[in-house]
MITIZA-536958 format. One record per residue: residue in three letters; y, x, z of N, C-alpha, C in turn. Coordinates in steps of 0.001 Angstrom, whole numbers, padded with zeros to 6 digits, always signed. Layout:
ALAYXZYXZYXZ ...
! end
This chain:
UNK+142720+303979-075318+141563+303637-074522+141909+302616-073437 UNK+142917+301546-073918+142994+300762-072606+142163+299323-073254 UNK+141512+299316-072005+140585+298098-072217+141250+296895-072289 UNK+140773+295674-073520+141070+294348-073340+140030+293543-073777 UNK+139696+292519-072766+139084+291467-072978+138827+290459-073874 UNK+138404+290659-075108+138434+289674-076296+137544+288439-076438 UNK+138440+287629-077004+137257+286594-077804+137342+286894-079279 UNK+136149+286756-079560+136362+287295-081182+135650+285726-082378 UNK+137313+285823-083047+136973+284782-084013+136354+285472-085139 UNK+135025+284685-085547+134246+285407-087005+134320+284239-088047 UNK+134327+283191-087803+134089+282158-088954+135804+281479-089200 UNK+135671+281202-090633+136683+280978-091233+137713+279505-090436 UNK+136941+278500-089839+137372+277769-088867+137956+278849-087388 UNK+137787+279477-086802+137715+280259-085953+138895+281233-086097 UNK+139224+281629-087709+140076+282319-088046+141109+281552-087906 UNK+140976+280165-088573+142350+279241-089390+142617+278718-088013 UNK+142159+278616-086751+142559+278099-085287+143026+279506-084670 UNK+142469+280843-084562+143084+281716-083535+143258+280909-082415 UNK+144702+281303-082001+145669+281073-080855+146265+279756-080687 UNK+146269+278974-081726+147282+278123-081949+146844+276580-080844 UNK+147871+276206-080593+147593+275494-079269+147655+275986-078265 UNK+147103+276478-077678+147345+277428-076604+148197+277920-075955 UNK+148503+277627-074376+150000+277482-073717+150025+279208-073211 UNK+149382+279778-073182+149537+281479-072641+148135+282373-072977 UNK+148797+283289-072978+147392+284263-073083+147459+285458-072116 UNK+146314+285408-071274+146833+286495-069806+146890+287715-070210 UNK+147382+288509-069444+147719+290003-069709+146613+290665-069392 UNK+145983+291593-070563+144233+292191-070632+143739+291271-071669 UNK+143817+290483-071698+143309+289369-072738+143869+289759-074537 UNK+142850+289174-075133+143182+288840-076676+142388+288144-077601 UNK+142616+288494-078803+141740+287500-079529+141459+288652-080524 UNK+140339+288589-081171+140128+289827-082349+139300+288904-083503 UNK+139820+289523-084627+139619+288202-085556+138940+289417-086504 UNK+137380+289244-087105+136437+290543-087254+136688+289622-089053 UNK+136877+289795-089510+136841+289142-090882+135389+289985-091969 UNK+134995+291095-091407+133548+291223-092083+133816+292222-093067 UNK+135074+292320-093978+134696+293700-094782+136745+293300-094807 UNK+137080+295231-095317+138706+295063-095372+139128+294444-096436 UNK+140166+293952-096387+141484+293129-097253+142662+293204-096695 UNK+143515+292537-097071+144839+292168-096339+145184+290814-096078 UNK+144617+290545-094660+144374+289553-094057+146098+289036-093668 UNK+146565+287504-093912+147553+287384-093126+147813+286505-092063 UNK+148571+286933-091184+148839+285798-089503+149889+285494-089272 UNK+149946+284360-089337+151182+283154-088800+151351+282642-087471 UNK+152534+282372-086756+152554+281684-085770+152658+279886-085681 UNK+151295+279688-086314+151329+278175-086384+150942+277880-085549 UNK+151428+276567-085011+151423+276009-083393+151474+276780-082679 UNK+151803+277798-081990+152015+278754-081218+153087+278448-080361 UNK+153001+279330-079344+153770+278626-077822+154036+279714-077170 UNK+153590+280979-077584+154147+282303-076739+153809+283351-078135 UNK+154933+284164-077582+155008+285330-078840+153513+286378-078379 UNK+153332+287471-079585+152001+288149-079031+152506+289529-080070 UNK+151979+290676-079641+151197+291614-080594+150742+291575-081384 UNK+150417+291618-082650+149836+291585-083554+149121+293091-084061 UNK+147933+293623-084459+147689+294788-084808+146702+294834-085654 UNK+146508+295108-086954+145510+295341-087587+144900+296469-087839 UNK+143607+296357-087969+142490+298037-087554+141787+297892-088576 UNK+141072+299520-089230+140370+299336-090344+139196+299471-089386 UNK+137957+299799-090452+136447+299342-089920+136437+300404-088360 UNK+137243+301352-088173+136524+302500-087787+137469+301848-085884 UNK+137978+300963-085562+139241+300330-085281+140558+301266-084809 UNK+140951+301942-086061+142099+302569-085908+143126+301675-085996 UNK+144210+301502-085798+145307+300887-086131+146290+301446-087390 UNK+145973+300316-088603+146952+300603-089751+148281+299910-089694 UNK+148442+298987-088490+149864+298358-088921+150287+297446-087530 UNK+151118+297266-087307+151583+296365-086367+152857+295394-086098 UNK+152607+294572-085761+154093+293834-085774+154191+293962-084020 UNK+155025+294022-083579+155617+293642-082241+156497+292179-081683 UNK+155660+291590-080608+156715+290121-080280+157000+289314-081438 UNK+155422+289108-082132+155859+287684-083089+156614+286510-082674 UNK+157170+286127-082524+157169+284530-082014+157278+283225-082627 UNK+157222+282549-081973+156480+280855-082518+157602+280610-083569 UNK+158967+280496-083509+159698+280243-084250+159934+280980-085684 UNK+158739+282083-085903+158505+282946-086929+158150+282031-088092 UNK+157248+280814-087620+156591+280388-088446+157178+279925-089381 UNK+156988+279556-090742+155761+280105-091548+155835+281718-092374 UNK+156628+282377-091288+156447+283831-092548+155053+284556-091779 UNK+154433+284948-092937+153259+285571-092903+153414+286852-092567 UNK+152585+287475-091644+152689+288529-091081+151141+289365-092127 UNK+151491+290104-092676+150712+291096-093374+150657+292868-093326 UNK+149090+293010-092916+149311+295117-093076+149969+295117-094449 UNK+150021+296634-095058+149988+296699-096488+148957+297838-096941 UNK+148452+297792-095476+147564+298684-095552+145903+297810-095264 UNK+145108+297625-096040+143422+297263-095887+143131+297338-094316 UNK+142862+296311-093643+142148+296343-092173+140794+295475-092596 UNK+139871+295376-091612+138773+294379-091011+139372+293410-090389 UNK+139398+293798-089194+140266+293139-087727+141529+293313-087582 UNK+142094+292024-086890+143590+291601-086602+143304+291139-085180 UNK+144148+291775-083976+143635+291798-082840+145255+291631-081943 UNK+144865+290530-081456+146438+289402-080934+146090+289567-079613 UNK+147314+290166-079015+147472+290703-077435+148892+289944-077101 UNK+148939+289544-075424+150308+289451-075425+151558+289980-075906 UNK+152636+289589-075875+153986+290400-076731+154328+291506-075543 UNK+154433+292439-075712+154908+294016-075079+153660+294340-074754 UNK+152732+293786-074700+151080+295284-075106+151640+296152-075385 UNK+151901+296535-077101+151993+297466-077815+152768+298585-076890 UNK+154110+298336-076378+155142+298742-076260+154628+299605-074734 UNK+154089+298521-073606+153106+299273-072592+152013+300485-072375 UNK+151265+299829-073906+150112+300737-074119+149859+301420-074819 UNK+150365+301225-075806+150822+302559-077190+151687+303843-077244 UNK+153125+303208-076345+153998+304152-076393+154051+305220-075474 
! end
């Protein structure tokens, strides 16, 4: 139940931009990417400039999977649940570790 401030990408432009560019993302902040029905959506750190959280949620927004402290130099390995989500919801890197554990 800890609150964060989202922008939420819905359209497929919206998806394929996320984060990328972007010199920081403040702490409370994120991005939630609603893709409309589950699959196994995947996220890269392309153009990216600070590492983040990564977490994917099924419809109900439970959390099925997570990566911790992606970072930019990840790129191009694809970050994938293996488990079916909706939403993929990008928080700074140590969220998880703050607010989960």
């Amino acid at each position: 139940n800890v609150p964060v401030r989202v922008e939420i990408a819905r359209t497929a432009v919206e998806w394929h931009q996320g984060l990328s560019d972007r010199q920081a993302l403040a702490q409370g902040d994120g991005m939630l990417f609603d893709f409309g029905a589950p699959g196994l959506y995947g996220i890269t750190m392309r153009r990216m400039h600070f590492p983040i959280d990564i977490l994917w949620l099924n419809e109900k927004y439970q959390i099925v999977h997570k990566v911790e402290n992606a970072v930019p130099d990840s790129y191009p390995t694809v970050y994938v649940s293996p488990a079916p989500a909706r939403y993929v919801l990008e928080v700074p890197a140590g969220w998880v570790r703050k607010n989960l554990l």
